[in-house]
C-alpha positions as CSV (number, residue, x, y, z in Angstrom):
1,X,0.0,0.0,0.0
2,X,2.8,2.4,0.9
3,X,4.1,1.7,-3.0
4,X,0.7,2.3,-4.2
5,X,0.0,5.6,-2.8
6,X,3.6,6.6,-3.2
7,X,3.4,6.2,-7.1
8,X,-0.3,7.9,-7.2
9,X,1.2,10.9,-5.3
10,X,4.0,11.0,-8.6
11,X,2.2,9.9,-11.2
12,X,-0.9,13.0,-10.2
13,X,2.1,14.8,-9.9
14,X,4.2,17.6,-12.7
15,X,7.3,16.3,-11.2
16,X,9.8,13.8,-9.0
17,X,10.1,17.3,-7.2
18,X,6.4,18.5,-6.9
19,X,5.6,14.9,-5.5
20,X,8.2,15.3,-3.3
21,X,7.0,18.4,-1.7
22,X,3.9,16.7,-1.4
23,X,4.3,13.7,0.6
24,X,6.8,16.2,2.7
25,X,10.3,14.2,1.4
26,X,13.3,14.9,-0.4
27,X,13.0,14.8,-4.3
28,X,16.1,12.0,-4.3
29,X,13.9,10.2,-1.6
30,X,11.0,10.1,-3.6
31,X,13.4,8.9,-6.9
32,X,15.0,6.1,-5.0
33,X,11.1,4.5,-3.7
34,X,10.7,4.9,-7.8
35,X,13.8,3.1,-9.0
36,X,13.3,0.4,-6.2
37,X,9.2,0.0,-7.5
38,X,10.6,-0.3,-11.4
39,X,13.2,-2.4,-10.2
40,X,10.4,-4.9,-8.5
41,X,7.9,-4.6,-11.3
42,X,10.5,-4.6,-13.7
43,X,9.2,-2.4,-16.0
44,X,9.7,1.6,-16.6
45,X,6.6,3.5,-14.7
46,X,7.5,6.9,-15.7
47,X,10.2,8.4,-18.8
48,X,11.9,11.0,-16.7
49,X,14.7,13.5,-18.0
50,X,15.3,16.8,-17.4
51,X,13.1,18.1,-19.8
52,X,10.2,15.3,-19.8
53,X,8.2,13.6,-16.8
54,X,5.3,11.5,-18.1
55,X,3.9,7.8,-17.6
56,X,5.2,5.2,-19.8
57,X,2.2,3.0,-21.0
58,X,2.8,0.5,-18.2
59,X,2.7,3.3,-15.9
60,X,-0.5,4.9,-16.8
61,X,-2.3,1.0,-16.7
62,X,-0.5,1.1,-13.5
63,X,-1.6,4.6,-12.3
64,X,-5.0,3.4,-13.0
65,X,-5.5,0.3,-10.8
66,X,-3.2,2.4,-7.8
67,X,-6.6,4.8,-8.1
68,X,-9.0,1.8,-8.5
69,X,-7.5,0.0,-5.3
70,X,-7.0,3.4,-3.4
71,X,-10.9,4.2,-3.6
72,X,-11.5,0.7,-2.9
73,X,-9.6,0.9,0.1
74,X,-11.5,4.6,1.5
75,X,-14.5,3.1,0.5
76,X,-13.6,0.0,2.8
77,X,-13.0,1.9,5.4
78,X,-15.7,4.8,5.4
79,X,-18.4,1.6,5.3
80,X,-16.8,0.4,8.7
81,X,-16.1,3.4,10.1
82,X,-19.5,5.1,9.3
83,X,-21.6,2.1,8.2
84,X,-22.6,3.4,5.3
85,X,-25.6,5.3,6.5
86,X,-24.3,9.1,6.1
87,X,-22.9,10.4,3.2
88,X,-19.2,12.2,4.0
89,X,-15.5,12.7,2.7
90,X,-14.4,14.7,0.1
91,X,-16.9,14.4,-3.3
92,X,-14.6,16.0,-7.0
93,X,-17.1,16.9,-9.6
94,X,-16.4,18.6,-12.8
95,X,-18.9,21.0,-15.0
96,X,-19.4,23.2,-17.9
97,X,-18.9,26.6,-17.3
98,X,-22.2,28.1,-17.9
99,X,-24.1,25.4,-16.5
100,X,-22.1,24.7,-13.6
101,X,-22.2,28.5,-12.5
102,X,-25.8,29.3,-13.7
103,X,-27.3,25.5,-12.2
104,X,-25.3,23.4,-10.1
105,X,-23.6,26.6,-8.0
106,X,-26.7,27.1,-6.0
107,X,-27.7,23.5,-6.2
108,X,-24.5,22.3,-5.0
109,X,-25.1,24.5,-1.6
110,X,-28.0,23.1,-0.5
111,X,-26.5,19.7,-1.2
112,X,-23.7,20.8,1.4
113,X,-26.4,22.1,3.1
114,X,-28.3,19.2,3.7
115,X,-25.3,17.0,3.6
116,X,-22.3,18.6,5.8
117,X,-20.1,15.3,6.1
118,X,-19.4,16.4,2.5
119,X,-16.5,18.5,1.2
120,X,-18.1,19.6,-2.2
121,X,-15.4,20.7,-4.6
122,X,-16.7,22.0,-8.0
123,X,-14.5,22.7,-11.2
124,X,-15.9,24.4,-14.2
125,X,-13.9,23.5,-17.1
126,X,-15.4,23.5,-20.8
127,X,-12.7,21.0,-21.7
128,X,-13.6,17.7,-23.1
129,X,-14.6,14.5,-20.5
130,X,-12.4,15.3,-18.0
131,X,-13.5,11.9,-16.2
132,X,-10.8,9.7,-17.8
133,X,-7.7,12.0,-17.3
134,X,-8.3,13.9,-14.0
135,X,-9.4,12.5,-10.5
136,X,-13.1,13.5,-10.2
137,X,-15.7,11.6,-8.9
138,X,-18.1,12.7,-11.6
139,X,-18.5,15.0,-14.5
140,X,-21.1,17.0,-15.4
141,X,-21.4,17.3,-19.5
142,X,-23.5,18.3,-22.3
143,X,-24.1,15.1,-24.3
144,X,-23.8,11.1,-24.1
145,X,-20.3,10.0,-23.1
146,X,-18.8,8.0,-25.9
147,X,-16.6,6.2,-23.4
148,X,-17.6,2.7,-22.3
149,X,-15.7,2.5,-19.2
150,X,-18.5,4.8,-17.8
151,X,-21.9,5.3,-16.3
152,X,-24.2,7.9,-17.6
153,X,-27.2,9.1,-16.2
154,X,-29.4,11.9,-17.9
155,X,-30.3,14.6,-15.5
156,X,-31.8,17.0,-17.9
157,X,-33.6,16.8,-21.2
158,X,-33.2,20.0,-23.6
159,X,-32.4,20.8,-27.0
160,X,-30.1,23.6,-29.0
161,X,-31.7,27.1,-30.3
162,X,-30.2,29.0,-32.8
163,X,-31.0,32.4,-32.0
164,X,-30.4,36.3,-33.1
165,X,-30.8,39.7,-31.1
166,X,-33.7,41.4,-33.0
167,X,-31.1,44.3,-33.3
168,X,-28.7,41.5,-35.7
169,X,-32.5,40.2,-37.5
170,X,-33.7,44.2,-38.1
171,X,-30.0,45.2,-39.4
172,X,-29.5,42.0,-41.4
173,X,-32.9,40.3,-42.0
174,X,-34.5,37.4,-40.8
175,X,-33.2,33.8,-42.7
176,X,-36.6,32.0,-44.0
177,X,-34.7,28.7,-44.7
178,X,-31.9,26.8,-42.6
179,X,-29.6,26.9,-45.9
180,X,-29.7,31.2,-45.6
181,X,-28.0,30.7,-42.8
182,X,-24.4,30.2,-44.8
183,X,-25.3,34.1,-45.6
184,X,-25.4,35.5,-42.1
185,X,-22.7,36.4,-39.6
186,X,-22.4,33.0,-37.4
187,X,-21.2,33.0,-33.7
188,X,-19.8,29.5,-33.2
189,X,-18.4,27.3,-30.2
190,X,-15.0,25.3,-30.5
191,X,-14.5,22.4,-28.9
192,X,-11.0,20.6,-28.8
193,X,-9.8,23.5,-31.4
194,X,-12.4,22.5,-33.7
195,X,-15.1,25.0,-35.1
196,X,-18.9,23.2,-34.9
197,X,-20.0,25.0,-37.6
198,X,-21.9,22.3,-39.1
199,X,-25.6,22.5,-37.6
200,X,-28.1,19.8,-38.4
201,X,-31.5,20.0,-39.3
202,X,-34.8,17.9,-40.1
203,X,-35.7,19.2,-43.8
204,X,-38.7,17.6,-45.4
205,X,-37.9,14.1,-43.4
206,X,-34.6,14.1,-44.1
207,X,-31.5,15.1,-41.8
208,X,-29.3,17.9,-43.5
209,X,-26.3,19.9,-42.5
210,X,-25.8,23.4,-43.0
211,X,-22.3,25.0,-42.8
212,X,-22.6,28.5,-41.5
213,X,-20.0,31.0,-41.9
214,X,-17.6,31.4,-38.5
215,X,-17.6,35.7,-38.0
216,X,-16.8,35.1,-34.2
217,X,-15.7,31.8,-32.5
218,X,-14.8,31.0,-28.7
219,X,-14.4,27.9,-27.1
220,X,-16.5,29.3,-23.9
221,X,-20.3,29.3,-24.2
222,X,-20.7,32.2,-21.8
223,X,-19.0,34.0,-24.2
224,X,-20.9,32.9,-27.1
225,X,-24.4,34.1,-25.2
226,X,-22.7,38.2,-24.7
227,X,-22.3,37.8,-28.5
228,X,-26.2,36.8,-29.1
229,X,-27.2,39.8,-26.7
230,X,-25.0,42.3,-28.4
231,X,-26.5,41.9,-31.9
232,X,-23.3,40.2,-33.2
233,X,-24.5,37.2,-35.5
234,X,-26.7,34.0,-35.3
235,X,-25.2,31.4,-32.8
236,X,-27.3,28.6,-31.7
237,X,-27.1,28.2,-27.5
238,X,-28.9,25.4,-25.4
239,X,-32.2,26.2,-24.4
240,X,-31.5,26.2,-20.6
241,X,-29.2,29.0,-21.1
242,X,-30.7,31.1,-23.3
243,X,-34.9,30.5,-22.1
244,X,-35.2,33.7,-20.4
245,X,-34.2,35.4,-22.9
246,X,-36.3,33.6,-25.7
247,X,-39.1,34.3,-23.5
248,X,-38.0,38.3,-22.8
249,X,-37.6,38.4,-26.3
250,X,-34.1,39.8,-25.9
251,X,-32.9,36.8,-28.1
252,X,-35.6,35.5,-31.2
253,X,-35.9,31.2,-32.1
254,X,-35.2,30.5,-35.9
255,X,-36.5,27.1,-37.2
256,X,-37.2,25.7,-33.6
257,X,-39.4,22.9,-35.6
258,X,-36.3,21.5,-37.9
259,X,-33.1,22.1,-35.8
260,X,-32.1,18.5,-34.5
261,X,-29.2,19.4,-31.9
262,X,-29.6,18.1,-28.5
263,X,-27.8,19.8,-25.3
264,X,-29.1,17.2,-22.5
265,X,-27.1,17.4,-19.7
266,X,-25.9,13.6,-18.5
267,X,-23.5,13.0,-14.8
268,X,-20.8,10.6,-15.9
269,X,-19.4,8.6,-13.1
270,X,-17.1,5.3,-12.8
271,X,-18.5,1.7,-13.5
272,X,-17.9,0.5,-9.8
273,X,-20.3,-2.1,-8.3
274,X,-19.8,-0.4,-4.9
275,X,-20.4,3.8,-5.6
276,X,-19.5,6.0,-2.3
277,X,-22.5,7.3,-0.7
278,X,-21.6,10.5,-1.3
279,X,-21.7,10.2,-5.2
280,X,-25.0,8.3,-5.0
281,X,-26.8,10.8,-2.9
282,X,-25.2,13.5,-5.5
283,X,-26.5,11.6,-8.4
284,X,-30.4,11.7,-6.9
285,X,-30.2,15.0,-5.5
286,X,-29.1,16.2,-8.6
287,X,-31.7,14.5,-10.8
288,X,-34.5,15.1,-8.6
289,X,-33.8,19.0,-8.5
290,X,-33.6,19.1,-11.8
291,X,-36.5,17.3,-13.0
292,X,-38.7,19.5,-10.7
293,X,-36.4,22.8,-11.9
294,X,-37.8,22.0,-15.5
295,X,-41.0,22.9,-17.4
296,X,-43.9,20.1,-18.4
297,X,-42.6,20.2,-21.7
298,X,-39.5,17.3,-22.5
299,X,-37.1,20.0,-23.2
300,X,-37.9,22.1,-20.0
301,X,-38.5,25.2,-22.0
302,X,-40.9,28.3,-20.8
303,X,-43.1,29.8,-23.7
304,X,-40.6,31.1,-25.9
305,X,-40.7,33.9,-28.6
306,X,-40.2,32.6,-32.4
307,X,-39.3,34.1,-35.5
């Protein structure tokens, strides 16, 4: 065990040094304990010069079952030392920007509030799944994970709007077909470095794409929604961010009956028989709250105003 949490400590690490300060050692202390674990194992853990510190492929598999029998082990202990009856310990859980500050912040009080064995640390990052690379507990993301090694649960149905000030539809005019869209100023998301400028849409039956023409990009959706309000192009937001203002009219629907781009929001956890109470209790507090947060309709939306 004491080589187990010894090579998590460097391999969550940026450095032999950074771990070092960490578990409160010398940087050649914590070397040696590496050497003499590489040595046993016989195999390389970590490629180490003094330009480069990174896992070799045996030591990321490695790093991996360290973390897997490390949660096993808190989890061990927390159902024999609490019987499993109150949630507590320290709960990770990563979020998109907007929606983590705009939804879950508040949310995530009460939790705390109703649940004050729980350390609730939240980080709002509009990164890619941040499950598989970083030590969370659970991520909160727009869209289905495509990775199999987790559980996802829906938490919230909604769908994308492409929207306009009516300052941009009065100065520009108002597209009467998806396909005029390739005309207008578009204000488009990146994700990963790469524009999503393709939007889809129902037409007649049949699913088509229409590639608008990128006048502002950002790879942050708060930014995105300053854009819309300002009169700066067409973007198309999720429908929980931008409701109020569909329903103020400050921001104007176009082809709300053809546009075919879901935002449902889904917590993505590990596939562990044995989940800490904590995560479960976050898991149903979360779905519960949000389910009665939404509108009758599937897509949670207030009466909206439509071009």
């Amino acid at each position: 065990m004491d080589d187990i949490r010894t090579f998590d400590c460097i391999a969550s690490s940026a450095s032999l040094s950074d771990a070092a300060r960490r578990m409160g050692l010398s940087t050649a202390a914590v070397s040696r304990r590496l050497e003499a674990l590489e040595s046993r194992l016989g195999v390389r853990l970590v490629t180490r010069t003094s330009r480069l510190f990174r896992l070799t492929t045996e030591g990321e598999q490695f790093h991996r079952d360290c973390k897997r029998i490390l949660a096993d082990l808190a989890e061990a202990e927390e159902t024999v030392s609490r019987g499993a009856t109150t949630p507590h310990g320290l709960l990770r859980v990563a979020a998109p920007i907007s929606f983590g500050r705009r939804r879950l912040a508040p949310l995530f009080a009460e939790f705390r509030r109703r649940n004050p064995g729980v350390d609730l640390q939240l980080v709002l990052t509009d990164g890619a799944d941040e499950l598989g690379r970083e030590e969370y507990d659970a991520v909160i993301r727009i869209g289905a994970p495509t990775n199999g090694e987790f559980v996802a649960r829906r938490l919230l149905k909604a769908r994308r709007a492409v929207c306009a000030s009516p300052d941009y539809l009065a100065r520009y005019g108002t597209p009467r077909t998806p396909a005029d869209l390739a005309e207008h100023d578009a204000i488009v998301i990146m994700r990963d470095g790469r524009l999503l400028d393709r939007w889809m849409f129902d037409i007649d039956g049949v699913m088509q794409s229409v590639t608008v023409k990128p006048a502002l990009s950002t790879n942050n959706g708060e930014v995105v929604h300053e854009w819309l309000l300002a009169g700066a192009g067409i973007g198309m937001k999720s429908l929980w961010d931008v409701g109020d203002d569909l329903a103020s009219g400050r921001l104007i629907e176009l082809f709300p009956d053809t546009l075919r781009e879901r935002a449902d929001i889904f917590i993505v956890y590990p596939d562990r028989r044995n989940l800490p109470l904590r995560v479960r209790a976050l898991i149903d507090f979360l779905s519960a709250e949000l389910k009665q947060a939404s509108a009758p309709s599937e897509d949670g939306a207030p009466a909206l105003r439509r071009a």
